[in-house]
Each structure stands twice: as C-alpha cells, then as structure tokens.
N, C-alpha and C positions, 0 to 999 in steps of 0.2 A: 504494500500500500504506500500512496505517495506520502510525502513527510505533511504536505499542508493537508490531506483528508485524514493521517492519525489525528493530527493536533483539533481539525474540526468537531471530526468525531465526539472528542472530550468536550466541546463546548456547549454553551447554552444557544437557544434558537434566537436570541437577540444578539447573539455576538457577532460580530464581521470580521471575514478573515482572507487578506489581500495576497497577494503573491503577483510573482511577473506575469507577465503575461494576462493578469483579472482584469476585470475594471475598477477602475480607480488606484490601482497601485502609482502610476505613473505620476498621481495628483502629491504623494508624500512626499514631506518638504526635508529628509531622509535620506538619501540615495545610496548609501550601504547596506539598506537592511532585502535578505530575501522575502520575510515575507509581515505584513504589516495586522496587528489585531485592533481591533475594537470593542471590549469588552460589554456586553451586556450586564455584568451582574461583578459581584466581586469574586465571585464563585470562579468567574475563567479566568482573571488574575493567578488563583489558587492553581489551578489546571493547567495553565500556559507555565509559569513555573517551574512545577514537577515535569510536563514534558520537556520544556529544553535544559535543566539540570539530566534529566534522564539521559539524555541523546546527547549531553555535551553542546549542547546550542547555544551562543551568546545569546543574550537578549538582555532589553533597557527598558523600562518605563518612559513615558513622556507624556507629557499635560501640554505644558504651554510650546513655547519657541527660540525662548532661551538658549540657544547652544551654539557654538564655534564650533566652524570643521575641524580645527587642530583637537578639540576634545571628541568628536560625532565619530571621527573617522576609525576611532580602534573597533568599532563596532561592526564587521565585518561577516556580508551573507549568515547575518541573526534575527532574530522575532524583534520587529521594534512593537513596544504594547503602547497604544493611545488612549492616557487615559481621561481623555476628555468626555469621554460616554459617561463617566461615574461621576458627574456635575451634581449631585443633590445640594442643593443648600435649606440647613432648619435653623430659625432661629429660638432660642430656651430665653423669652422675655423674664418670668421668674428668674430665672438662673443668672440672665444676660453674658448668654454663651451664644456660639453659631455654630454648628457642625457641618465640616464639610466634605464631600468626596473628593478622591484622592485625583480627581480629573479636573478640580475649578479651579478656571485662571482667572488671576489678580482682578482684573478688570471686571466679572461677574460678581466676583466677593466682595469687594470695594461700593458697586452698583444695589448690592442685595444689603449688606449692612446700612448705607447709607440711607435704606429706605424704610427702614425700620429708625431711623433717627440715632444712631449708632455708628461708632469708630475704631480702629485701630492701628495701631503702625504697621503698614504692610509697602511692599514694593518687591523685595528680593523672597526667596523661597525659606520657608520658615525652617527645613532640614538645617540648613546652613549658618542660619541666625535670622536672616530677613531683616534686612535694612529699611529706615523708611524715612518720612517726611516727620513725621508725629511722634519719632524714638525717645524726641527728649519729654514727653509726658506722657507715654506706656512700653518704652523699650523696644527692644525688639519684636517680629511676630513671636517667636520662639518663646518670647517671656509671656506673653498671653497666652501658650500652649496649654491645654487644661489636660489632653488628654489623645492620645497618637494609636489606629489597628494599623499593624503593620505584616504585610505576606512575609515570611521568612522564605530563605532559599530551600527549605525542604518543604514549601507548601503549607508549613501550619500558619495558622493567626493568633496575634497577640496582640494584645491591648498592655500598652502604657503608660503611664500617669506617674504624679507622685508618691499615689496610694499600692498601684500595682505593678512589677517591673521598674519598679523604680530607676536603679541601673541605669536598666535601658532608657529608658525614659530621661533620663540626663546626654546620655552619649548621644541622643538623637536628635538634642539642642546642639546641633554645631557638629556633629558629624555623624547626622543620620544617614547619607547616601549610600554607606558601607556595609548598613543592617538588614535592607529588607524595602519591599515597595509598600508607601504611605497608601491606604484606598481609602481612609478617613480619619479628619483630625476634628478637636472639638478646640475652639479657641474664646476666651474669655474677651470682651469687649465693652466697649465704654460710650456712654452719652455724649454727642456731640458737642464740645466745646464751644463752638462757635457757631452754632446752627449749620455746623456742614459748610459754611463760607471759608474760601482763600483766596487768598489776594495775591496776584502774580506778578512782575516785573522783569523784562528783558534791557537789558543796555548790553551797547554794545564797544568795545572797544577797538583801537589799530592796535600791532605786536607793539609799539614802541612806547605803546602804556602798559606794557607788561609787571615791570617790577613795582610801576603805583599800584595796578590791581593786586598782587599779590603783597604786595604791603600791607593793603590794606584789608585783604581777606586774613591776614596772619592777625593785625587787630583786633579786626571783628569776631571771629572765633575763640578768641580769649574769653571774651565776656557774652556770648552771644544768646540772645534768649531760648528758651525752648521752644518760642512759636516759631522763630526762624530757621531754615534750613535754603544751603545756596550750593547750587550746580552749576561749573564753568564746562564750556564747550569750544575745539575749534571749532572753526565754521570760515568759507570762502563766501565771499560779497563780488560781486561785477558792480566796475564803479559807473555805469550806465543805470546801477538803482535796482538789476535784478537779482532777485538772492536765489543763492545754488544751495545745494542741498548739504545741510551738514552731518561731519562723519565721514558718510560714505557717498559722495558726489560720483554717480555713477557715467558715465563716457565711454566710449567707443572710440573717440577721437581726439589728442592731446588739446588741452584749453591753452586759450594764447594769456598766459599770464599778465601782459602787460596790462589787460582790461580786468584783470581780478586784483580785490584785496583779501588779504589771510586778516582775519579777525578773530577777539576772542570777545566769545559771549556768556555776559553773567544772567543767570536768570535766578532772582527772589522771589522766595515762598513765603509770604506770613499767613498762619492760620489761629490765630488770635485778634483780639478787639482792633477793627482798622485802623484807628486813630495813635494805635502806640506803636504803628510800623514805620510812621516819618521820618524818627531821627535814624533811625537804620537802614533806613533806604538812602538817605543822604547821607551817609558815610560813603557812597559810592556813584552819586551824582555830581559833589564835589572833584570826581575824577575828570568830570568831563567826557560821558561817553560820544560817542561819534553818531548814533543815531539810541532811541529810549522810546521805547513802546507805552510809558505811562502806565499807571495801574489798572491792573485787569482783576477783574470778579468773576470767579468760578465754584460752582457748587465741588465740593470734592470729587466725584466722578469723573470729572471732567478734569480734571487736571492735568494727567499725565498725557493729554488730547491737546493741552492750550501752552505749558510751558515749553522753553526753549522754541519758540513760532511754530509749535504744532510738528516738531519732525518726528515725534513716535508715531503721527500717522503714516508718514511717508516712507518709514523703518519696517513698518509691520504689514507690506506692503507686500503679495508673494512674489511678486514680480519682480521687486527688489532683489528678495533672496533668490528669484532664478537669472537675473542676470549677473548676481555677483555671489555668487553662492562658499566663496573659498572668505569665511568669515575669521580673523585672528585678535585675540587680546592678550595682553597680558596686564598684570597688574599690582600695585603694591600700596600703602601705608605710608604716611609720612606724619609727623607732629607737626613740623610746619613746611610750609616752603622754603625752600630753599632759593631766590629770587634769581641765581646766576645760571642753575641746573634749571628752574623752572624756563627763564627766557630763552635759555641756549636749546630748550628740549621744543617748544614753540618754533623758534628760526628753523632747526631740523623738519618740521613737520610741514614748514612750508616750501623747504627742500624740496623735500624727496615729492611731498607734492609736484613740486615743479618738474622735477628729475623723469619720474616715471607719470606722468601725464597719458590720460589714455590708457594705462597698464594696470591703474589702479588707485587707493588712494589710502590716506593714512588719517588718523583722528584723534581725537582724546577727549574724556570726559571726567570731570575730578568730581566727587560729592563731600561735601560739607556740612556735615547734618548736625544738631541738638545731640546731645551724650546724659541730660539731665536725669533720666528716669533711668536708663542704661549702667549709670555709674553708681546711681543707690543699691541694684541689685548684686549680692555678694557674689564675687569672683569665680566663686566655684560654683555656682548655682548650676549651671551649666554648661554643658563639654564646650563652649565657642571660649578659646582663649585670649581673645583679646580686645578684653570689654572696657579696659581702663587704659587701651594703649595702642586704637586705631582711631584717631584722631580725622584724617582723612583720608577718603578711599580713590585709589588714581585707576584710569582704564585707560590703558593706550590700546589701539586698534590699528590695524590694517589689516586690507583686505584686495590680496591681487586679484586679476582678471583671468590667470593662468597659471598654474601651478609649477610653470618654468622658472616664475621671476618668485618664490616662496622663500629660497635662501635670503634675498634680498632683505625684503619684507621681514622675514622673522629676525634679521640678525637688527635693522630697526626696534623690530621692540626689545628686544635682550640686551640691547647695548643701553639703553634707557633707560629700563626695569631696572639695571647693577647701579646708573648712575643715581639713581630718586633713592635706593637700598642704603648707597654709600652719605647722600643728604638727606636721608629721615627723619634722623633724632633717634633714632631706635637702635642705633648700630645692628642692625639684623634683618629679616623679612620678618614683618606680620603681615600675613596673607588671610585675604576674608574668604573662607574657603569654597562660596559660591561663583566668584572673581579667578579663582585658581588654574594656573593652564599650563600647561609643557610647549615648547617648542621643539623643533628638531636635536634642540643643543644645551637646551636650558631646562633645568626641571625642578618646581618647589619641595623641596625638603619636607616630609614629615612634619619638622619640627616648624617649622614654619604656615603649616596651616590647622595643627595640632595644639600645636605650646610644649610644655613647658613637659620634665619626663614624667612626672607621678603621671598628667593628662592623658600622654600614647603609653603610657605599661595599662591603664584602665582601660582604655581606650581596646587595645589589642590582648587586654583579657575577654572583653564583653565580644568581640571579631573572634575570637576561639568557641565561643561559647552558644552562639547565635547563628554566627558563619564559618564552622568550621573550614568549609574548603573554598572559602575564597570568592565566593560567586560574585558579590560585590563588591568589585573593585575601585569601584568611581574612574577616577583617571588616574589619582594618586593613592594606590591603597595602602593602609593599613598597614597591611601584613604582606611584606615582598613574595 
C-alpha cells in the first residue's frame, strides 16, 4: 500500500491529506515537504505522529507562516501537519481565560479577545516566550500561559500547567519546540486598558541621522513607559515621492539608485491615555524627521495592518513568498546601541542593497519593547532565559533571488550578527529562541538560546524523559 493511503487510512473523515501530484499540494507555501495534512480532529495529530515516528518520516507542525528557508529546509520529503484546521477559540468570562487550538494564528486571537473587551501580550509564538506590544503590563504570552495539551512523539497527550507536569510545563515556556506538538493552550487575559485604542506614529528619517536616532532610542529606553513600545525599520524611498516596499523590495531588474533614498523608519506605539504620549513622541520629533505620518488611531486588531505604512500587508502576501521564496535572518540582543556598529551596519545595508540590485535584497528590523511586567516575574519562572537581559531584539534579513548568490547573502548576516554580539553589552549571544537561525557557517550555541547550565542539564533531563529519541529537534536541538 502506498505510504499516503496507510497514513489516510489512520485518519478521521474530516482530515485532508495532500501529496504530489493531488490537488492542492502545489498551493503549500512549503516546498520540501512530500506530503501535506490537515487535520480534522486532534485525534490525526495523535495518528500522523505514531505513523511517521513509525516509518522514520520527518514531519513538522505548522499554524501560521513564520519560517525562513535556512530553518524550513532541513525538513526534507516529510509530512508537513497544518494546523490551522484546529482554530477553536472559547472564551472562560468567569475565569477570564481563552482556550485555544493549536492551529490559531495571532491575528484570529488578537480579533477574538479583542471582542470580548479583553487583552494580552501577544505577537511572537508563546512556545518560545512571545514577544509583544503590551509585555510591559502582562509579560510575555508565555506568562499568561495557564495551561499547555501537548502530542508527544510517541502519540500520547498530556496536559501541563503548574498544577500538573509541572516540569514540563516550565520547559515549555521558552523551549517548548523540543517536547511535543501544542493542539491546545489555555491563556489567562486581561481587560482592556484603554478600550482597545493605540495610537501609532511613523517618522521617518535619512542614514545620516543615524547616530541622533539611536541616541536617542538609547535614552528613551532607559526610562521608557510600559504603554510604549518602538520598532525601527530599513526601508528605500524614491525621491520622486514613491515609497518601495520595505525589507524585502522585490525586483527582477537592478533599481537605479541615484533616484532612491535608504531610510530608517521609527514607528510608535502608545496604548495608554492619548494625552501622556506627547512628550515621548517629541523626544523624536525634535530629530527632525524627513517626512511624519502624524498620529494614527487604531483599534488593536488592526495594528499590526497600520504600523510601519501597513507593510505586514504586503509581507503576508503569497505572492511575495512565491516570488522570493529563499527567506534568511539572523538575529541577536543588544543592551544598547552601539551608535558606530549601528551606522556602519545601516551604510552596509545600503551597500549591498546597491551591490546586488535585482539579485535580491537585505533588511532589518530592531524591537524595542516595555520589560515592566516581564522583569517583576522571577527569573526562573520559566525555561526562557533571558528575561532580565534582552533589552533589545535585532533581525537582520536577506533574502536572494537565487540560491547561487546564498554564500553572499549569509556571510552579510554572520559578519553583522558577530559585530552587534561583540557591541551588546552582554559580552555573549542572548538569543530569543523564536529569532534563532543557522546559516551555512554560523550556528547559535545551546547556550545561547538556552542560558545558563543548571537551565540545559533541566532542560535535557525533561528531552530524555519526554523525547527520548530525539524526534524534536527544532533546528537547534537539545540533545546532539
């Protein structure tokens, strides 16, 4: 019998299950995997599984779209499982919890809380820590974790919390990717603060206001409120007034530079009382930006749709990922800026922009978030180690056209990544482990997106115990 009618076999009548040659395989946004699920139930989770442990099959979970191909690619002629079929969302008003399937992406839970008059820090995947807008007044998502079912690689389910698996149920704050696939979490949330209003801000600056901006973000971050939270971006401008796409400006045909400017764009978030955002917005008007979008009003759903001029629409575009589908990051941690690494790493960026035109392009995103609520909770609370000492999160990107010009491109970000490592403040990497990535040449340490040793001896007692052989590896595992 052929390998995708065993594996059907084993399923439920709601489940779908793609392979070459079906229809609809050619639609996944994937392109290493043989054959593609969709699970009906959690039941084929459990089944999908025990068959490719059985048979020695790779296979990955997947919900949202999150992923680089330098991390997608080890995954090779395996079962990719889509878990976006397992979308339930309940909300526990009593309780003021949300439970949700192990297939709801951000943008659904963000929409569904918010309508129930409720909140939470969310943005990155809560296994990891999840990073957000709102950390500095409920932490990470991870810290509103109330309670985790997770498939283990031999097909059992287990539920953990702080009452049961406890363990686990820590390891899985901050290096859950190594235990087991999430098919539902239950997370504790909070009344709107602000009735759900934020206030957004784009300025934008030339490179050779580089070191005031970053002066003044070194500043501002010292003292910074918990309603604030600020994202910088390159981004290319045509000085004819038409704005190009930032990040990843996609082309077929080299751009004549001398009609473009390299910019860097701040965009502000307050989601606190409008009136006490003034003076913190003018800490950065006083720079004098080159063009200022004025303050924008957005219900929270909308947010991640209207910041930075709305490029996550144009990011999450499939079109995007099929014309430039060879996606690369790396990423590191810094206390502050470093003002001569920061500019010197900008002018690079408009380089190699320049250099390889048409071949492809390079980017970066820094996050500067509130730490307020994040820094109350004790250290060990949970497995993410570096709660008192990831100040701010760096992504440098590129992304060729052709997997010829890849050496190029990756030795860009490695060469970067060592220089921000050596101007951290940290003398070390702290790596957020959702951020974390290998290149052909360069690979994070363990201890660097783990911590500290008592953290990976726990850590790789509970991977003995859970995952004896290994099955989940993430990209960086555990256990060699």
């Amino acid at each position: 019998m052929d390998a995708h009618h065993e594996l059907a076999s084993r399923l439920s009548p709601s489940a779908s299950l793609c392979y070459p040659g079906s229809e609809g395989f050619d639609a996944s946004n994937l392109r290493f995997t043989k054959y593609e699920l969709q699970p009906g139930c959690i039941e084929d989770v459990v089944e999908t599984v025990k068959y490719a442990t059985g048979k020695n099959i790779p296979f990955s979970p997947r919900a949202g779209h999150h992923a680089v191909t330098s991390t997608m690619r080890h995954l090779q002629n395996g079962i990719l499982i889509d878990m976006r079929t397992l979308n339930g969302l309940a909300f526990d008003e009593e309780g003021q919890t949300v439970t949700v399937g192990g297939g709801v992406i951000t943008d659904n839970f963000v929409k569904f809380i918010h309508k129930v008059g409720m909140e939470v820090s969310v943005m990155g995947v809560a296994l990891g820590a999840g990073l957000g807008r709102l950390q500095g007044k409920y932490g990470f998502l991870h810290d509103n974790m109330v309670s985790c079912k997770l498939v283990l690689a031999d097909g059992f389910i287990v539920v953990a919390s702080e009452k049961e698996n406890a363990n686990l149920f820590w390891a899985l704050r901050g290096a859950g990717h190594n235990f087991g696939i999430a098919v539902e979490a239950t997370f504790r949330v909070h009344k709107q603060s602000n009735r759900g209003t934020h206030y957004t801000w784009d300025l934008e600056y030339e490179l050779e206001q580089c070191d005031e901006v970053f002066s003044t973000l070194n500043e501002v971050t010292e003292t910074m409120p918990k309603d604030l939270a600020i994202f910088v971006l390159w981004m290319r401008k045509s000085t004819e007034g038409k704005q190009v796409r930032a990040l990843h400006t996609l082309s077929s045909q080299p751009t004549d530079d001398s009609r473009m400017k390299h910019m860097i764009l701040v965009n502000l978030v307050w989601s606190g009382p409008e009136a006490e955002a003034d003076p913190w917005i003018a800490r950065f008007e006083t720079i004098k930006p080159v063009l200022h979008s004025g303050k924008v009003t957005v219900e929270w759903p909308e947010l991640p749709w209207t910041t930075y001029k709305g490029y996550n629409k144009f990011l999450s575009m499939p079109e995007v990922w099929t014309v430039a589908p060879y996606k690369m990051m790396s990423a590191a941690c810094v206390k502050k800026f470093d003002l001569k690494t920061t500019r010197e790493f900008f002018e690079s960026v408009k380089a190699k922009n320049i250099e390889f035109a048409g071949k492809g392009t390079f980017g970066a995103m820094f996050e500067c978030l509130p730490h307020h609520r994040v820094r109350e909770i004790p250290d060990d609370a949970t497995a993410f180690p570096w709660r008192t000492s990831s100040d701010h999160f760096l992504m440098l990107m590129a992304t060729p056209m052709k997997l010829e010009d890849r050496e190029e491109f990756e030795k860009h970000l490695d060469g970067w990544k060592s220089r921000f490592i050596e101007t951290s403040g940290y003398g070390e990497l702290h790596q957020y482990v959702n951020y974390g990535n290998t290149t052909s040449t360069m690979k994070d340490p363990p201890e660097a997106l783990y911590g500290e040793p008592w953290r990976l001896e726990k850590l790789r007692s509970l991977k003995k115990r859970y995952d004896p052989n290994n099955v989940f590896r993430w990209y960086q595992p555990l256990i060699e």
